[in-house]
C-alpha positions, 0 to 999 in steps of 0.5 A: 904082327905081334902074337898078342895083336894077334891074340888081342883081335882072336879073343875080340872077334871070338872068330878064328875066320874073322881074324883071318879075313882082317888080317887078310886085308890088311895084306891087300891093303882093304878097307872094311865097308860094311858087313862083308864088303871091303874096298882097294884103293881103286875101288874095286870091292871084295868080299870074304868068301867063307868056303874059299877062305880068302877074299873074291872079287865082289860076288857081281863080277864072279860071273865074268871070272867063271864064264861057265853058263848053268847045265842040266848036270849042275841043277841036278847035281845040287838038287839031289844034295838037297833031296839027301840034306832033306830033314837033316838040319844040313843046309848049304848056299850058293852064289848062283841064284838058279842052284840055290833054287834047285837046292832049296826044291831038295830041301822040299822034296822036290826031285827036279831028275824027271823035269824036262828041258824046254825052250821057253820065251819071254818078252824082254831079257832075265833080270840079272839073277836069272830068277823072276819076282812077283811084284805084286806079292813082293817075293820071288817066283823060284824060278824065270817066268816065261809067257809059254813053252815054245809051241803052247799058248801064251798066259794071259799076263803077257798082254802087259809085256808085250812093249818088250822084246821076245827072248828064247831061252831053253831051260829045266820046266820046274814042276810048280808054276809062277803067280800069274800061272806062267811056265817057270824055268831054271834057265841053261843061259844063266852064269854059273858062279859056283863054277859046278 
């Protein structure tokens, strides 16, 4: 490429990280589809990852390339990067829903340190985020809803469950609860996409 295309799309883009996605692309080959999604010609799609500065797979597949599975340690770790970013106007995101939720908890002054692990069980298996919504108020539930703690008695919201199979998994008890009143978790079982 020429120095001036170079500059031509600089000058256009007003973004050094967009030219380098564009040029990246047109290295591998890429086809630009939409907002942040590219294809390869064999349909594989991909996305510019900002932090890393290069192309990733499409973030739904990070999962099988990062086979680490969500730990206390992790949730903790962002939790308090959220408790220090508390009123700073410092934000940071993740890939991974379940430390999104633990960040965002920070940000709120919520310290997730003295929240117990529990095992806790639903009827039927998480929803691919690991993260419930509250269908009813179309929104998310900030965290997985569970019918009990092992050993508690069940919400009364699980008699419209109960057609589903009954999962355990164990998890950090969030210390707000979910609409119907049910247990929330930030579930041990969920992948870890950030790779914390």
């Amino acid at each position: 490429m020429k120095v001036r295309e170079y500059v031509e799309m600089i000058l256009e883009e007003q973004d050094v990280l967009s030219v380098r996605a564009k040029l990246d692309a047109k290295k591998r080959g890429l086809t630009h589809q939409s907002h942040n999604v590219w294809k390869d010609k064999s349909g594989q799609k991909w996305k510019w990852n900002s932090q890393l500065k290069k192309f990733d797979k499409d973030t739904t597949r990070r999962a099988q390339k990062y086979k680490n599975k969500i730990t206390r340690e992790a949730i903790l770790k962002v939790n308090a990067a959220g408790l220090k970013h508390q009123n700073t106007g410092t934000y940071w995101f993740y890939y991974t829903p379940t430390l999104q939720i633990a960040y965002d908890c920070g940000q709120m002054g919520i310290d997730l340190s003295t929240c117990e692990d529990v095992t806790a069980w639903r009827y039927g298996n998480p929803p691919e985020s690991y993260i419930s919504t509250n269908y009813r108020d179309n929104k998310s539930e900030r965290g997985l809803s569970c019918m009990a703690i092992l050993g508690e008695r069940e919400v009364g919201s699980a008699i419209f469950f109960r057609d589903r199979k009954k999962v355990t998994m164990k998890g950090l008890l969030l210390p707000y609860k979910g609409s119907d009143g049910e247990p929330l978790i930030l579930c041990y079982d969920a992948p870890n996409y950030d790779n914390l």
